[in-house]
C-alpha positions as CSV (number, residue, x, y, z in Angstrom):
1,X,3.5,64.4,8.4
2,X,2.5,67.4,10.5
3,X,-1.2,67.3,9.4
4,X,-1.3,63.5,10.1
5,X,0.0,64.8,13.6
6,X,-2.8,67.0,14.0
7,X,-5.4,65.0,13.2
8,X,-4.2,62.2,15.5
9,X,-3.8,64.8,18.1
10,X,-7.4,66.3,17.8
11,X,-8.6,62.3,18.0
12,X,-7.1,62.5,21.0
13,X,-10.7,64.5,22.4
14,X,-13.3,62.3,21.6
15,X,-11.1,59.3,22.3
16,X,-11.0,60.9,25.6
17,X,-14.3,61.5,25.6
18,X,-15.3,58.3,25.1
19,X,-13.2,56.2,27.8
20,X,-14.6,58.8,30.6
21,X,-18.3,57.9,29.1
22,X,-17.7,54.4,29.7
23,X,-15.9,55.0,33.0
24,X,-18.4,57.2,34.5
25,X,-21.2,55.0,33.7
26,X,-19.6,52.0,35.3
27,X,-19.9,53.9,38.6
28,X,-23.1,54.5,39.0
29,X,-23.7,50.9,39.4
30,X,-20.5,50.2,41.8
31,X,-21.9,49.3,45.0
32,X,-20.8,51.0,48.1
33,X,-20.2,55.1,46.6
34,X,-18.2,57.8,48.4
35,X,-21.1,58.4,50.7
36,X,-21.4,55.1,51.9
37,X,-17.5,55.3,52.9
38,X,-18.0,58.0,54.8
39,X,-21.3,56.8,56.3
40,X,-19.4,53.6,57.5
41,X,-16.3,55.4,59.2
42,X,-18.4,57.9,60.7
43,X,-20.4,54.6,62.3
44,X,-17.0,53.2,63.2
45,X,-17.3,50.2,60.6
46,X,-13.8,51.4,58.4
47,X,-15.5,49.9,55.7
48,X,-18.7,49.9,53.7
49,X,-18.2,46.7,52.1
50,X,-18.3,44.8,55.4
51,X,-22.6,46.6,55.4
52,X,-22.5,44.9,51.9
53,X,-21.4,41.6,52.3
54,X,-23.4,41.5,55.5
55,X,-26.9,41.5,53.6
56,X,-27.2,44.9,52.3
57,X,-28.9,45.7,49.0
58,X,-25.9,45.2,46.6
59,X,-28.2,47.5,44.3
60,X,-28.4,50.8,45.9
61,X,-25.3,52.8,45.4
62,X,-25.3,56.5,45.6
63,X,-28.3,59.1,46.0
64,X,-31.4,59.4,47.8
65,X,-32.3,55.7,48.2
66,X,-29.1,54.5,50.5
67,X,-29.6,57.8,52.5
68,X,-32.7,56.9,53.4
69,X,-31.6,52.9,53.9
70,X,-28.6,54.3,56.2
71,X,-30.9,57.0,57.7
72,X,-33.4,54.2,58.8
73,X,-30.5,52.1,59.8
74,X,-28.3,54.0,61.6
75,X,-30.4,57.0,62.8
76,X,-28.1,59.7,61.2
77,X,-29.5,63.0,60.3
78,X,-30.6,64.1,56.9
79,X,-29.2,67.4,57.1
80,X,-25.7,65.2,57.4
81,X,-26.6,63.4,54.4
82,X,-27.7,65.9,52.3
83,X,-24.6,67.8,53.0
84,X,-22.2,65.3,51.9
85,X,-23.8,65.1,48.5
86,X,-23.8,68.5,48.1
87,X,-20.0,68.5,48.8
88,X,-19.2,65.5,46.6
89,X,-20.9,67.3,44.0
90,X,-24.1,65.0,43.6
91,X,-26.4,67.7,44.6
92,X,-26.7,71.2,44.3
93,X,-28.5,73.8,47.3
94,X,-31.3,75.9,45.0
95,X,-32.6,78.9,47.4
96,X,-36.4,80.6,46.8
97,X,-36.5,83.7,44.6
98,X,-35.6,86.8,47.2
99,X,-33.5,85.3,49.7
100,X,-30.3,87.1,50.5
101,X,-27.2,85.5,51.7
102,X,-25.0,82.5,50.8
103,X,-26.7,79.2,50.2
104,X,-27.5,76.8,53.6
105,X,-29.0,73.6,53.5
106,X,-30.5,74.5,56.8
107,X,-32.0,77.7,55.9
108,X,-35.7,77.0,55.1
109,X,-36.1,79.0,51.9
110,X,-33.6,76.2,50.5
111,X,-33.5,73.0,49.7
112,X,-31.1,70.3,48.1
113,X,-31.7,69.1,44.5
114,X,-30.2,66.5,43.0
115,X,-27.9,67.1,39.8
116,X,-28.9,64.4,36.9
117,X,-25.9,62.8,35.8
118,X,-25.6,63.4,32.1
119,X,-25.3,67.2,34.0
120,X,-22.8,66.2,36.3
121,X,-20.8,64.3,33.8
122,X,-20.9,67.5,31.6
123,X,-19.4,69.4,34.3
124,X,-17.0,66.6,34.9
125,X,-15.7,67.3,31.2
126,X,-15.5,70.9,31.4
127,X,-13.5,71.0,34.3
128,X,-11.2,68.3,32.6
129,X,-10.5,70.3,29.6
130,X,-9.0,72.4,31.8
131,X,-7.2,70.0,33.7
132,X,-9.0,70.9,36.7
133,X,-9.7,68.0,38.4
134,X,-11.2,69.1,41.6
135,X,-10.4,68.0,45.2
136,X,-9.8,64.1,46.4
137,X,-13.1,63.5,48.7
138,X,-11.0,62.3,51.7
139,X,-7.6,63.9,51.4
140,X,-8.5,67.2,51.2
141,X,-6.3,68.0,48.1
142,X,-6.1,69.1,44.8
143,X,-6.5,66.4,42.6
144,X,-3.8,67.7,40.4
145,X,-1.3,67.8,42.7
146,X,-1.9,64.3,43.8
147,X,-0.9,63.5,40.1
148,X,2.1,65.3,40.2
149,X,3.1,64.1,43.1
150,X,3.0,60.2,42.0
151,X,3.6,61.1,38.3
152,X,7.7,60.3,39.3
153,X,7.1,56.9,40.6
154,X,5.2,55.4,37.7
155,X,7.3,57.6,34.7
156,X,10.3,56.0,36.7
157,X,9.0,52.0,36.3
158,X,7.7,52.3,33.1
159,X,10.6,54.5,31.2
160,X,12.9,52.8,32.3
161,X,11.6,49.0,32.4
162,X,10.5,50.0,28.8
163,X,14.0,51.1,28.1
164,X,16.0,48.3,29.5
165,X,13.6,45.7,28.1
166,X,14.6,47.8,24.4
167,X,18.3,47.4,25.1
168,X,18.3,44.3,26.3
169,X,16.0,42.2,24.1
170,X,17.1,43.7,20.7
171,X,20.4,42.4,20.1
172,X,19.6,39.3,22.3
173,X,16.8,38.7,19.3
174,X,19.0,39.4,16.5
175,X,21.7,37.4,18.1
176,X,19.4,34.7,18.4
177,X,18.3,35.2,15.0
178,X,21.9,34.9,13.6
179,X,22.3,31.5,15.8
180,X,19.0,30.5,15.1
181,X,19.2,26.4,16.1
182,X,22.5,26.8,18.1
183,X,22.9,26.0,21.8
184,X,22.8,29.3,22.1
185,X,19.4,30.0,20.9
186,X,17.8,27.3,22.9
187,X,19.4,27.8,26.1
188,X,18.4,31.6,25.7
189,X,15.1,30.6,24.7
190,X,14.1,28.7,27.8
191,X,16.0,31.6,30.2
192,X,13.6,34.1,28.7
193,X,10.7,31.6,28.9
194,X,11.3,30.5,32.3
195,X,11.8,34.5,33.0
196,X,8.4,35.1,31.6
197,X,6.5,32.3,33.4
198,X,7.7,33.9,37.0
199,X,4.5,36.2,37.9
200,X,5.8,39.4,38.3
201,X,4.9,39.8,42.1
202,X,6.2,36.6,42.9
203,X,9.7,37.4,41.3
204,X,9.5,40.7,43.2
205,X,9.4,39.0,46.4
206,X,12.1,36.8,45.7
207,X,14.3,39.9,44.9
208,X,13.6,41.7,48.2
209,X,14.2,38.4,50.0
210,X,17.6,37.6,48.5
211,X,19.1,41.2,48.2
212,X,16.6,43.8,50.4
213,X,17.9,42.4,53.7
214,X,15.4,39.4,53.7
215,X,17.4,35.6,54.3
216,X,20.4,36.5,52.4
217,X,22.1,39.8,50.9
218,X,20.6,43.5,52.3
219,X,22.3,45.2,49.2
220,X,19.6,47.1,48.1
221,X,16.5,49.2,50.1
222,X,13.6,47.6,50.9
223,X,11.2,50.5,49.9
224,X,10.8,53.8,49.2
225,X,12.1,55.9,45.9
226,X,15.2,57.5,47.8
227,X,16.9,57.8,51.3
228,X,15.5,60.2,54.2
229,X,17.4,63.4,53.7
230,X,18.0,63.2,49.8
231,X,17.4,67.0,48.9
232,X,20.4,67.6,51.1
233,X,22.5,65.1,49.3
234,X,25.0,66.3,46.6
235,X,24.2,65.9,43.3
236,X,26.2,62.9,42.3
237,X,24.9,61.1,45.8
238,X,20.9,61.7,44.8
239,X,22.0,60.4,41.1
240,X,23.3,57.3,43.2
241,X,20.7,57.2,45.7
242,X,17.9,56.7,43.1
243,X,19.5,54.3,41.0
244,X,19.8,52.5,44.2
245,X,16.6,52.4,44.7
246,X,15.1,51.7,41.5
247,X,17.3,48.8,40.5
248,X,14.7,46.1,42.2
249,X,11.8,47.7,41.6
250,X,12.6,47.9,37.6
251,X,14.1,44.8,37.4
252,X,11.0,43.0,38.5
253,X,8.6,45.1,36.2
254,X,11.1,44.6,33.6
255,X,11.5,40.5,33.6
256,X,8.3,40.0,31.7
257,X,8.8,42.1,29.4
258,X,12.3,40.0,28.0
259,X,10.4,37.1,26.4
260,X,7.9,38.9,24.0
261,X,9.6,41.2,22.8
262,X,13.0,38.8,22.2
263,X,11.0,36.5,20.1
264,X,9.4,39.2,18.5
265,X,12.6,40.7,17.7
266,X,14.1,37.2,16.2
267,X,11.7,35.7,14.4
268,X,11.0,39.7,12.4
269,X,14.8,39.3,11.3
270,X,14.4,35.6,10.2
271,X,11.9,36.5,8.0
272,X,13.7,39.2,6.9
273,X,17.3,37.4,6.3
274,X,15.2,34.7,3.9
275,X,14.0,37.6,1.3
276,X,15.6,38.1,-2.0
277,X,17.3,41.6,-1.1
278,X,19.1,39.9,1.8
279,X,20.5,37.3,-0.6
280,X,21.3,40.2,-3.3
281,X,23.4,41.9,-0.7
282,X,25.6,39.1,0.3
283,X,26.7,38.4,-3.2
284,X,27.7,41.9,-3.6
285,X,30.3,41.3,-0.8
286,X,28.6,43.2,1.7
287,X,30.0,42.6,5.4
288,X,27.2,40.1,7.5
289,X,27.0,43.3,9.8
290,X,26.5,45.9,7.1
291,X,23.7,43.3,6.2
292,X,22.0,43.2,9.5
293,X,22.3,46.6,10.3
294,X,22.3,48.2,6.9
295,X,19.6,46.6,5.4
296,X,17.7,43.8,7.7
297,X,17.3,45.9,10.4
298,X,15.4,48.5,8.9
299,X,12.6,46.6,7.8
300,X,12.6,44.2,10.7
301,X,12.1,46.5,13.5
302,X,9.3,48.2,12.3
303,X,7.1,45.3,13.7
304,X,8.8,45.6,16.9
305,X,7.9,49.4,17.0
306,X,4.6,48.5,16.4
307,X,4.8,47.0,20.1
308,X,6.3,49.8,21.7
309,X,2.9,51.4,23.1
310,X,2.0,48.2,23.8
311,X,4.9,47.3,26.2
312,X,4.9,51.2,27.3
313,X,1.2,50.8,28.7
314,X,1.6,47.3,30.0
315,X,4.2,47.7,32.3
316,X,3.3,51.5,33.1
317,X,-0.3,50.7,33.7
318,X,-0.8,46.9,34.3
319,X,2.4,46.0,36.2
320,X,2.6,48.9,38.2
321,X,0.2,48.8,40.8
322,X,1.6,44.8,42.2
323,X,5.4,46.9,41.8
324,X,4.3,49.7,43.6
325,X,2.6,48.5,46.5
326,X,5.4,45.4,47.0
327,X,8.2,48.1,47.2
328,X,6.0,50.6,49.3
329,X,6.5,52.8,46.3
330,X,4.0,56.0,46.3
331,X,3.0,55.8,42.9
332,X,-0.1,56.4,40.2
333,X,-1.2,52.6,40.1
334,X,-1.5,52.5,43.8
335,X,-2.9,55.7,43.8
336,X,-5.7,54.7,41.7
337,X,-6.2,51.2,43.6
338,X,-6.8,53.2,46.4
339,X,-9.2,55.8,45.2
340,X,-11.1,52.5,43.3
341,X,-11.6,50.7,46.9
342,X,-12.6,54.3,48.5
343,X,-14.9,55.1,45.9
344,X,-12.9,58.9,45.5
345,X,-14.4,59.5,42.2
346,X,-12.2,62.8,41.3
347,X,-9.0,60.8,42.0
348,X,-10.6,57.5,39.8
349,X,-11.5,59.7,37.0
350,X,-8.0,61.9,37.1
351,X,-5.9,58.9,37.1
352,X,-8.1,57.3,34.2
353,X,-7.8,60.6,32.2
354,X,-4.1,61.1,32.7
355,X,-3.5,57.0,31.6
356,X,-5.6,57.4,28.8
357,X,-4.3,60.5,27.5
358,X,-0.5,58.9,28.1
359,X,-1.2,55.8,26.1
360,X,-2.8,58.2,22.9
361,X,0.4,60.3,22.7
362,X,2.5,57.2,23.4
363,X,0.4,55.6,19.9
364,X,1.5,59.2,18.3
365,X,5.0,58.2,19.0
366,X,4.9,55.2,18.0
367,X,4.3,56.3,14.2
368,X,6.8,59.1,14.2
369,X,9.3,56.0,15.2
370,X,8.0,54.6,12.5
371,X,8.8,57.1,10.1
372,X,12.2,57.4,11.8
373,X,13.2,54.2,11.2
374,X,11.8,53.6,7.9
375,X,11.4,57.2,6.0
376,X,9.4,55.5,2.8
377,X,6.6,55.5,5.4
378,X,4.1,58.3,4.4
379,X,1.0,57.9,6.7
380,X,-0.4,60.7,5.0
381,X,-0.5,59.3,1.2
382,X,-1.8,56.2,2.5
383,X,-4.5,58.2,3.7
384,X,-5.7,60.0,0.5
């Protein structure tokens, strides 16, 4: 098992690899880059899209071309121009042979020259091997620490939505299972179904407005992961605080999740209960419980496992971003919403990299539950 491990792990690089090929390629033919943002606020616009949608040519993006269109245009030095793409790393300042001193754009024995991008996605990779993510173009911070900083928010939505939705829906499915045809399974049935129709947003509103003070209850906060003053709180008081918080917030990333993984989880054990071995067992004598849980269960949940990374990235990824910015939560999805409308490349690509490189170790744990559950599983004879 351990070399299986490491050669899933050393996938892992040109996996990587890959996804911030295809990601880096896609924009340089976003319209409206990083310069553009910063072109528009300086011209008192707020936002370059409002130059797009007005007749601006959708085509031009970064580089030489829109400086000159937005030199022409707006009458803004080139000097200006040429300095912010040296500073957002698009350019480089290349001085004549002999000349003493630090690099300036406006000495004359330099000039700017533009870094082809195969060079600067190169440099991109190196710095990411070493996590070094560089600087966020308009907050002045380390990329890196932006992470950290919303890392909390998101691990708290999608651990424990993931691990609620695991608690919840496996007995309810194996329950169901066991009923299979009752009143109980249908009126669970369309619960979870109705529960998995609701868009998540729009149950998310309906929470806040009937228990986070809206027309009804104010039992819960409206926003925010904890209370003003937490690090002075005592330890049992912050443990309450956040679970205070999170409860809306999870719950409404968590609803979706019910349905799939319920039926998953039922009809897996009702194919399991009709083989031979099943049958074999209950003649024996064996209790219905040492059935299910002895034998069935083994072999059932291995599908459901299977869903695991699935579920993980879906509700840690996809869900997160409509969660976070509805409870005014501080977290990775919005993060990376934000950096996607400002065109902030180093936070776009660092978000990207982190998700991706979650959702390949989450697939890595996925098998060793496999193996957990099941220990016949030998991924490495199946693969000699």
């Amino acid at each position: 098992m351990g070399a299986y491990i490491l050669r899933r792990l050393l996938l892992i690089i040109p996996t990587l690899i890959g996804i911030m090929i295809i990601n880096f390629t896609l924009t340089q033919f976003v319209p409206g880059g990083p310069i553009e943002q910063i072109i528009a606020q300086v011209q008192g616009e707020g936002d370059v899209f409002q130059g797009i949608a007005g007749g601006g040519d959708v085509g031009e993006t970064m580089g030489q071309a829109a400086a000159d269109r937005y030199v022409g245009a707006r009458g803004l030095p080139q000097d200006f121009l040429d300095d912010l793409e040296v500073q957002m790393g698009f350019a480089r300042i290349v001085c004549a042979e002999g000349y003493e001193g630090a690099p300036d754009i406006a000495a004359p024995e330099c000039e700017k020259q533009d870094i082809p991008i195969v060079e600067r996605f190169l440099i991109l990779m190196g710095n990411y091997i070493t996590f070094d993510f560089g600087e966020s173009y308009f907050r002045s911070v380390s990329v890196i620490d932006l992470v950290i900083e919303k890392m909390p928010v998101s691990l708290t939505l999608g651990l424990w939505s993931t691990l609620i939705a695991y608690l919840v829906s496996l007995p309810l499915g194996i329950r169901k299972a066991v009923k299979d045809g009752t009143p109980f399974d249908t009126w669970t049935s369309g619960a979870i179904i109705l529960g998995y129709a609701i868009p998540g947003f729009l149950f998310a509103i309906l929470l806040l407005v009937l228990f986070a003070g809206g027309s009804y209850f104010r039992w819960f906060p409206l926003r925010g992961l904890t209370s003003d003053g937490w690090e002075d709180f005592s330890l049992l008081h912050k443990i309450g605080d956040y679970f205070w918080h999170i409860t809306l917030p999870v719950v409404a990333s968590t609803i979706s999740s019910f349905a799939t993984l319920t039926l998953l989880t039922k009809n897996s054990f009702l194919d399991e209960i009709k083989k031979q071995y099943v049958i074999t067992a209950r003649a024996k004598g064996l209790s219905e419980r040492a059935v299910l849980y002895g034998h069935v269960f083994r072999n059932a949940m291995l599908i459901v496992i299977a869903g695991f990374p699935g579920l993980f990235i879906s509700v840690f990824f996809g869900a997160s971003i409509i969660i976070e910015t509805i409870f005014s939560l501080d977290g990775l999805g919005r993060l990376g919403f934000e950096a996607a409308v400002a065109r902030d490349y180093p936070v776009i690509f660092a978000t990207l990299y982190v998700f991706g490189l979650i959702g390949l170790l989450v697939g890595i744990l996925s098998d060793l539950m496999y193996v957990l559950v099941d220990p016949r599983i030998d991924f490495e004879s199946r693969e000699t």
